[in-house]
C-alpha positions in Angstrom: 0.0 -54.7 5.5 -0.8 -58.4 6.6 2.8 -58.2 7.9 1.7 -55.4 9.7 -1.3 -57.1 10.9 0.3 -60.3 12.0 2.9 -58.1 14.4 -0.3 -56.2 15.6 -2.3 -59.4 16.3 1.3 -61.0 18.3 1.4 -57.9 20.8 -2.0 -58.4 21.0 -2.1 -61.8 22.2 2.0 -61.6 24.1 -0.1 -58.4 26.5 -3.0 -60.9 27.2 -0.6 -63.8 27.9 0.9 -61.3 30.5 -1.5 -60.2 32.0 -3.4 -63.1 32.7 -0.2 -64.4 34.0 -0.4 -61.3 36.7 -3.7 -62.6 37.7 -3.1 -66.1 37.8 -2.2 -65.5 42.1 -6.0 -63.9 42.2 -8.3 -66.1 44.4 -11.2 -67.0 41.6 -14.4 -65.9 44.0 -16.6 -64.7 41.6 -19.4 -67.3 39.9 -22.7 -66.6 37.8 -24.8 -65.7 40.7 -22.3 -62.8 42.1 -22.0 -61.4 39.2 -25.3 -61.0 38.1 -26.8 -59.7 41.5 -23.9 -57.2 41.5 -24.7 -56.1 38.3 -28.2 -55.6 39.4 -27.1 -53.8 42.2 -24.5 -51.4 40.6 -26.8 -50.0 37.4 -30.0 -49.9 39.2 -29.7 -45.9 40.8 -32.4 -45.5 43.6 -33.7 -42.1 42.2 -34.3 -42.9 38.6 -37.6 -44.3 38.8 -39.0 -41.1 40.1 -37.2 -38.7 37.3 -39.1 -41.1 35.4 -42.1 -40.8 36.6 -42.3 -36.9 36.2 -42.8 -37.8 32.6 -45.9 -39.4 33.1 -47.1 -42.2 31.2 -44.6 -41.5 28.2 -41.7 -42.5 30.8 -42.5 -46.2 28.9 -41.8 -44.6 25.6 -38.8 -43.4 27.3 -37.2 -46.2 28.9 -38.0 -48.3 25.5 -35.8 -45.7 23.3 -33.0 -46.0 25.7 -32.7 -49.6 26.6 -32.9 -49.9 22.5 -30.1 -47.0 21.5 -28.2 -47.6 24.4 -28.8 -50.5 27.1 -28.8 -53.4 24.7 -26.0 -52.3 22.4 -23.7 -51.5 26.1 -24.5 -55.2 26.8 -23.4 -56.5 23.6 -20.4 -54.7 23.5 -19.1 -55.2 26.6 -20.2 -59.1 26.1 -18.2 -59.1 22.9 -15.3 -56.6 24.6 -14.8 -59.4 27.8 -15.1 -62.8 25.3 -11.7 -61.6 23.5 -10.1 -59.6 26.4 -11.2 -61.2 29.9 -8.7 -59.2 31.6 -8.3 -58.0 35.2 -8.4 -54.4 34.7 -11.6 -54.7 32.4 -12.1 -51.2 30.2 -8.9 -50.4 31.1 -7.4 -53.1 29.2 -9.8 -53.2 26.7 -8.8 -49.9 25.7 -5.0 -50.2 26.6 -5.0 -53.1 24.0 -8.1 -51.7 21.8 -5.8 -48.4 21.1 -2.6 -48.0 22.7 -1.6 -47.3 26.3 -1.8 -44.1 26.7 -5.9 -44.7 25.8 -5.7 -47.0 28.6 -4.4 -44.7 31.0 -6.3 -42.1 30.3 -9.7 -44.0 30.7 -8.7 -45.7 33.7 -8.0 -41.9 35.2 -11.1 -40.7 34.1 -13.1 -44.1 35.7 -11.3 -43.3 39.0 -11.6 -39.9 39.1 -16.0 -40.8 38.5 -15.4 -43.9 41.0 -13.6 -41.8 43.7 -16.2 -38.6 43.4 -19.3 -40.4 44.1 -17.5 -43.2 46.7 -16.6 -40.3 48.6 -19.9 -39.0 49.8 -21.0 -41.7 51.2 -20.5 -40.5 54.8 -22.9 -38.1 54.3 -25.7 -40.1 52.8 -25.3 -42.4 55.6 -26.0 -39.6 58.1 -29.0 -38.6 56.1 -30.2 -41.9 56.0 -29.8 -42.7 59.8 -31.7 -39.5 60.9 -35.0 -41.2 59.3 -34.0 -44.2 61.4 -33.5 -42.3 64.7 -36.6 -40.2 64.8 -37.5 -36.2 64.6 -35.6 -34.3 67.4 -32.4 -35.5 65.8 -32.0 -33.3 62.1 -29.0 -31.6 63.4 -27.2 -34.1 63.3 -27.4 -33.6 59.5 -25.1 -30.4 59.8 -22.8 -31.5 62.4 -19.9 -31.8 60.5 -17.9 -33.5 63.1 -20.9 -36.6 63.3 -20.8 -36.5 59.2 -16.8 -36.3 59.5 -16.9 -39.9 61.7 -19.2 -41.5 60.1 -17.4 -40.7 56.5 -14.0 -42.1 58.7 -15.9 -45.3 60.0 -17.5 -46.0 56.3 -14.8 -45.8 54.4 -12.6 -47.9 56.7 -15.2 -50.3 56.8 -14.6 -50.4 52.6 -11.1 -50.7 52.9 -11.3 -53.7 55.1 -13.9 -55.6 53.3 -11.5 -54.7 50.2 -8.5 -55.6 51.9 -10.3 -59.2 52.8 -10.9 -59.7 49.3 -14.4 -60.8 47.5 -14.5 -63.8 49.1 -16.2 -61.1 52.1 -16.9 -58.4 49.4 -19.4 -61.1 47.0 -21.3 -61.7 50.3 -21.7 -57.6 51.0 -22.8 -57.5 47.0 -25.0 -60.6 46.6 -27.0 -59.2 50.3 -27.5 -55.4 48.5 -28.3 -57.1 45.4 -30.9 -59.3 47.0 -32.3 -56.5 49.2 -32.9 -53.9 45.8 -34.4 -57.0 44.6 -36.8 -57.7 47.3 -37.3 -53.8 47.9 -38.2 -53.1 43.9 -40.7 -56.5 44.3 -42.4 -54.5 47.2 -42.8 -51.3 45.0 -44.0 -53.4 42.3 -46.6 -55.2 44.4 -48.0 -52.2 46.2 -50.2 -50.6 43.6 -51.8 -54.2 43.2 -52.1 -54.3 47.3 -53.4 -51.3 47.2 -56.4 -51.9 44.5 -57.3 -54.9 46.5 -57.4 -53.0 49.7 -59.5 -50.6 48.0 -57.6 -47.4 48.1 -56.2 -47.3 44.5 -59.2 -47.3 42.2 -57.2 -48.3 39.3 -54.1 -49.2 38.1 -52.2 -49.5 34.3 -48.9 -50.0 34.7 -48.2 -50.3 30.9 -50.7 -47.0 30.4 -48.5 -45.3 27.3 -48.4 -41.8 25.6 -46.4 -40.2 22.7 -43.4 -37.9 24.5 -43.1 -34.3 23.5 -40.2 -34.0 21.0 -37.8 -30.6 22.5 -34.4 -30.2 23.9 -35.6 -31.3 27.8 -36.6 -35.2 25.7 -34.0 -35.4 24.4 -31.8 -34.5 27.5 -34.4 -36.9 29.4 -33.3 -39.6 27.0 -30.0 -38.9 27.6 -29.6 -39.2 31.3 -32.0 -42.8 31.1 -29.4 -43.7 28.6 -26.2 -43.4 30.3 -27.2 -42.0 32.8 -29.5 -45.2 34.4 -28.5 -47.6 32.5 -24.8 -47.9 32.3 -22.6 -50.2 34.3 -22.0 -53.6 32.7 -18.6 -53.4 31.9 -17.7 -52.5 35.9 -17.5 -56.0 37.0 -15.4 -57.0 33.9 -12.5 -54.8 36.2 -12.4 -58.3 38.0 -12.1 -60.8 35.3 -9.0 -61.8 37.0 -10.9 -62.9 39.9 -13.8 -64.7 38.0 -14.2 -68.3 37.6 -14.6 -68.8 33.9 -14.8 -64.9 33.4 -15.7 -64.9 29.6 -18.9 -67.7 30.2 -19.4 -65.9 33.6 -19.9 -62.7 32.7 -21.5 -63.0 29.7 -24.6 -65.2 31.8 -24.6 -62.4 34.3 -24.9 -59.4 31.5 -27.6 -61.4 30.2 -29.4 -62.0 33.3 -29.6 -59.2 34.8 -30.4 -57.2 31.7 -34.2 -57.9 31.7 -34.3 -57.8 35.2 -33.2 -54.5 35.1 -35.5 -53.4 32.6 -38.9 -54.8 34.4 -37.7 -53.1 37.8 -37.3 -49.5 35.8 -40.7 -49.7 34.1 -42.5 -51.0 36.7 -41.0 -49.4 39.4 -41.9 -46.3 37.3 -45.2 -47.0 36.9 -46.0 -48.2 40.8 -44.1 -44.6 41.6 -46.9 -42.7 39.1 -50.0 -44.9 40.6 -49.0 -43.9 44.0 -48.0 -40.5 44.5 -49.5 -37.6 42.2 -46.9 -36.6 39.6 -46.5 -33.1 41.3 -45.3 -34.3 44.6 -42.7 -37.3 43.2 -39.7 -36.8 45.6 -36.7 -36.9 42.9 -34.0 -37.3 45.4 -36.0 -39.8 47.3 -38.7 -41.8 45.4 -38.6 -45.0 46.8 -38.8 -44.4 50.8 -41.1 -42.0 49.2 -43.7 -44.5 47.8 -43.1 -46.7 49.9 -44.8 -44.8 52.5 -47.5 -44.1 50.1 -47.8 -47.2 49.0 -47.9 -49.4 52.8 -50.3 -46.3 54.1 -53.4 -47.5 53.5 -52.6 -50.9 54.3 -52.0 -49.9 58.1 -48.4 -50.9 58.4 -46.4 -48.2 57.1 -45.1 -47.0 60.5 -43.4 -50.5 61.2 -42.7 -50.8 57.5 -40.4 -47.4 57.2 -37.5 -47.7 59.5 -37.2 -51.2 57.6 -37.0 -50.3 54.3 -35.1 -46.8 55.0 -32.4 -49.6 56.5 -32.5 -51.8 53.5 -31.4 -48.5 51.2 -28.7 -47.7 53.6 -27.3 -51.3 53.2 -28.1 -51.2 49.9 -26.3 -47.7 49.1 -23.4 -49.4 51.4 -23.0 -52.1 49.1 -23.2 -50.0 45.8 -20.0 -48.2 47.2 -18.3 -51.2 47.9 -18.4 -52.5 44.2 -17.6 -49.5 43.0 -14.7 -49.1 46.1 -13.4 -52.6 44.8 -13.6 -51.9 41.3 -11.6 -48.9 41.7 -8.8 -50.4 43.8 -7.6 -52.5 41.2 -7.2 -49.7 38.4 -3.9 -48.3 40.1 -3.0 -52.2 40.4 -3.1 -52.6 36.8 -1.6 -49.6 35.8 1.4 -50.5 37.8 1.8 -53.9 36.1 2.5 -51.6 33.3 4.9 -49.1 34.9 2.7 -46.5 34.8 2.7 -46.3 38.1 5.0 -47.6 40.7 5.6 -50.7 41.7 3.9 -50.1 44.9 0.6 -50.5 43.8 0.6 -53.7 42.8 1.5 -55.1 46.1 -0.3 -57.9 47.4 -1.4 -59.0 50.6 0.4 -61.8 51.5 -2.7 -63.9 52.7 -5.8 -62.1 51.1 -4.0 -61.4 47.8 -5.4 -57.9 47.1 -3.7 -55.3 46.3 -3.6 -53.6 50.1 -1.2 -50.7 48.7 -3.7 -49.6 46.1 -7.0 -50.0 48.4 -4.9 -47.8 51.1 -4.3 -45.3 48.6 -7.9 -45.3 47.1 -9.5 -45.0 50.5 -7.4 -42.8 51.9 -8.1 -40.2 48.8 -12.1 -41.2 48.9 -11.8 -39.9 52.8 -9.9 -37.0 51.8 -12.2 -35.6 49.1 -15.1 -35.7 51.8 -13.5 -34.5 54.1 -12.9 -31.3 52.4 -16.8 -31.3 51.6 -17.2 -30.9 55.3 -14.6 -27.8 55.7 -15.6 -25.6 53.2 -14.7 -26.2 50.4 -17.9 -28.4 49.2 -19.9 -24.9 48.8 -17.0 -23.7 46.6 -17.9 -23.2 43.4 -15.5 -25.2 42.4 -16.3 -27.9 44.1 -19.6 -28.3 43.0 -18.6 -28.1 39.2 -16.4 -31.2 39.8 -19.6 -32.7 41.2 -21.5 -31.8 38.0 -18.3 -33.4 36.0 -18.5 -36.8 37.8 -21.1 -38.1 35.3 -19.2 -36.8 32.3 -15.6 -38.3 33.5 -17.5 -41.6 33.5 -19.2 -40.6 30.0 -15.8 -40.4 28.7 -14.8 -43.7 29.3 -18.0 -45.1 27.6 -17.0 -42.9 24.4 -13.9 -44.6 24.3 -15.5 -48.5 24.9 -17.8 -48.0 22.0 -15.3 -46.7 19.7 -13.4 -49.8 20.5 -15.5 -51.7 17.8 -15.7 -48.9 15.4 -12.5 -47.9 14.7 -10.1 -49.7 17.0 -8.5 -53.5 17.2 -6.2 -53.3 14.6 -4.9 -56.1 13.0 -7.3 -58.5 15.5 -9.0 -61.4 13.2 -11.9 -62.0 13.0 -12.9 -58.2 12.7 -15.6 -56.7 14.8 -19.2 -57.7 12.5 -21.1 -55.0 11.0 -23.2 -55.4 13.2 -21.8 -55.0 16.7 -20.3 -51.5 14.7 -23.9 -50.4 14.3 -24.8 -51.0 18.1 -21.6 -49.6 19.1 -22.8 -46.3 17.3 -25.7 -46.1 18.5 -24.3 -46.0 22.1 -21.4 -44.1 21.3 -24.0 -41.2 20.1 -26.3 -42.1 23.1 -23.6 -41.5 25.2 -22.6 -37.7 23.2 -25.5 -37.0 23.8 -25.5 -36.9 27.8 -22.0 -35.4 27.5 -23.2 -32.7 25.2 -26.4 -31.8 27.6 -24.3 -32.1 30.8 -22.2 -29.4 29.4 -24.6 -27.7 28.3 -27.2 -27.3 30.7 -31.0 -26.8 30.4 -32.0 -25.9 33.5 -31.5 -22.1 34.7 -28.2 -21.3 35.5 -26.7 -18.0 36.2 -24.5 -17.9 32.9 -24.9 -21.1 30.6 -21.8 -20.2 28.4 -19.9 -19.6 32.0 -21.2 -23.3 32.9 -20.2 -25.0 29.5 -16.5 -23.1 30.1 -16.4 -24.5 33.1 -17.5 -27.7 32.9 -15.2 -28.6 30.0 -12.1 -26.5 31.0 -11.7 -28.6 34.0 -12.8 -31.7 31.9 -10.0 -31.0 29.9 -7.7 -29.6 32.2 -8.0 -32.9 34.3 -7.0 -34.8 30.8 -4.9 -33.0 30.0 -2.8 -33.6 33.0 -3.3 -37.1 32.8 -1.5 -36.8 29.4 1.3 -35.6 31.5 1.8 -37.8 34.1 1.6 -40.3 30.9 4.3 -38.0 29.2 6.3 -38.0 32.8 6.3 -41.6 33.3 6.7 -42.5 29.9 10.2 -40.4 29.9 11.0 -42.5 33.8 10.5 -45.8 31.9 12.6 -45.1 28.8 15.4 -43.8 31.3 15.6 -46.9 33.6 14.8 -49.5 30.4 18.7 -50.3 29.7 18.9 -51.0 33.6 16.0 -53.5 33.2 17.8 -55.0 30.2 21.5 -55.0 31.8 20.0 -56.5 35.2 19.9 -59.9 34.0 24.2 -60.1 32.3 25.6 -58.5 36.2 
């Protein structure tokens, strides 16, 4: 068995050795401060603070119970997960070397498939978005599919480029949305106190606390501000590669940002709940929502408006570039391994990013909304891969937790006791949102039709990335006595 172990612990360290030797040609742009405003800027969702709020004053309760089961335990996890594999590739390679490969491949397909999903409607958020900015008169535009279709074209160009440029642009585009959901959640924090000077809030608790209602719609509350709000911290890790001192860097960040985080959520919860009643919160909207409530009163909330509706669409701009970025370099990684062809790890020749895979990305990102536009978005269909976005990412959290638990074997020192606690109580956090996003409990037309659904194309979608795995796996065995004669001709 230590035999055993010892062999383990060598392929271990031989795969690191590799890959860091892939990234070595990486410009190093990333530092502390990048990092940690991109982390801010990647967990923090705009409408979570007003799903929140519909709980009323036990949304404190709420957040609490999830930053304990599942933020903090996510942080220290991925904390420990970077210190002994700062890898480009992040949870890709923690699970490629955590398990075996075909784990790897499987979660990186998965991530994509989440990454590429949400990425892709950005063309029509934009449009939504600029509407506000324009004026009344101009809604249509909203269902003009050949205005949505352009703008989708010019956005997602506009992420390859700064992709293809590399994060020496791409840090600048994430620090400026990072600052701006800064400065935007310090306005929503300070309003409620403007607004008691000013006279037109008569009182104000942010920290005002009540018991939640233990049922099925808590616990599927919980859930979502588990996962759902609160996850992120291991994307930036997909860069390691491209991180000055990744291990001390990204460790500072997670740390950082992590309270940050937490005071914008329960604040921002509470400022939402001071200012608008609880029956009129605008859960696709909160934040232009009380922002306009909250700068009313104060006489400036005409001028303020088309400013801060512009600071979201930068800020949702940004988001999709991290998670554009991020996404570009899982195809990269996989074909360092020969699980996909060479031609995605191309680089460019000045920028050194990996222009084939960013092509490839954006042109599928475009594609999928695209065929939102046609038709096929009001399939039904369609909007049960929409509803599966959330769990594909879920998956891939399942797996990172388990790391811990059950995997890295033959790796000294062993994962402590109690990193396997924390790493359970997220795992089980994380079930938990799978469970109730396959199982809705909302009204649906058929609930057992929506759970068959949701998990036949959950599985069907693993099950042919077990496939392409098999497919490739066959390819590589075939050509691997070529690879070893090459070097005798």
């Amino acid at each position: 068995m230590d035999n055993q172990n010892e062999i383990a612990e060598e392929q271990f360290r031989l795969e690191e050795e590799r890959v860091e030797a892939r990234s070595a040609v990486f410009k190093k742009e990333l530092g502390l401060t990048d990092l940690a405003l991109t982390q801010v800027l990647f967990i923090v969702g705009l409408p979570w603070i007003g799903v929140a709020a519909k709980q009323g004053p036990s949304h404190v309760i709420f957040w609490l119970l999830a930053m304990l089961f599942f933020y903090i335990p996510s942080a220290v996890v991925v904390i420990y997960l970077n210190k002994i594999m700062p890898l480009e590739g992040g949870l890709y390679q923690w699970c490629k070397l955590g398990f075996n490969e075909l784990m790897g491949f499987v979660v990186a397909w998965n991530l994509w498939l989440f990454a590429i999903l949400n990425t892709s409607e950005i063309g029509l958020q934009i449009t939504q978005y600029l509407v506000y900015v324009i004026g009344p008169g101009r809604e249509g535009l909203t269902a003009n599919k050949w205005f949505i279709g352009a703008v989708s074209t010019a956005t997602v160009a506009l992420l390859v480029t700064i992709a293809a440029i590399g994060l020496g642009v791409g840090k600048l585009v994430h620090k400026a949305g990072g600052a701006l959901m800064l400065i935007t959640f310090a306005a929503i924090l300070l309003l409620p106190l403007l607004n008691r000077a000013n006279g037109s809030l008569s009182d104000y608790h942010p920290l005002a606390t009540e018991m939640p209602v233990l049922s099925i719609m808590s616990l599927n509350l919980l859930g979502k501000m588990g996962f759902g709000a609160l996850g992120g911290f291991e994307y930036v890790a997909i860069h390691a590669g491209e991180c000055r001192d990744p291990v001390r860097a990204i460790t500072r960040s997670v740390w950082l940002a992590a309270p940050v985080i937490a005071i914008m959520f329960i604040l921002g919860t509470s400022s939402v709940l001071a200012l608008v009643p609880i029956d009129q919160i605008d859960l696709i909207a909160p934040i232009p929502q009380v922002l306009s409530k909250g700068f009313g009163p104060l006489g400036v909330a005409a001028s303020i408006a088309p400013i801060a509706i512009m600071a979201l669409l930068c800020i949702r701009v940004a988001q999709s570039s991290v998670m554009f970025s991020g996404n570009t370099r899982l195809p990269m990684v996989a074909g360092w391994d020969k699980l996909l062809p060479d031609w995605f790890t191309r680089l460019h020749a000045i920028h050194k990013t990996p222009v084939n895979s960013i092509l490839f990305v954006g042109a599928a990102t475009l594609a999928l909304g695209i065929a939102g536009l046609i038709g096929v978005g009001k399939q039904e269909a369609f909007q049960i891969l929409w509803n599966a976005s959330g769990v594909f990412y879920a998956l891939t959290y399942l797996v990172m937790f388990a790391i811990p638990m059950i995997g890295l074997k033959g790796v000294e020192p062993a994962p402590p006791l109690w990193l396997k606690l924390a790493a359970a109580s997220g795992f089980l956090m994380t079930l938990l949102y799978v469970a109730l996003s396959i199982i809705p409990i909302v009204q649906v037309e058929s609930r057992v039709m929506f759970a068959v659904k949701i998990s036949g194309l959950i599985i069907m979608t693993n099950v042919l990335a077990v496939l392409i795995f098999v497919v490739i796996g066959k390819r590589r065995r075939a050509t691997a006595p070529e690879a070893v004669a090459e070097p005798a001709k």
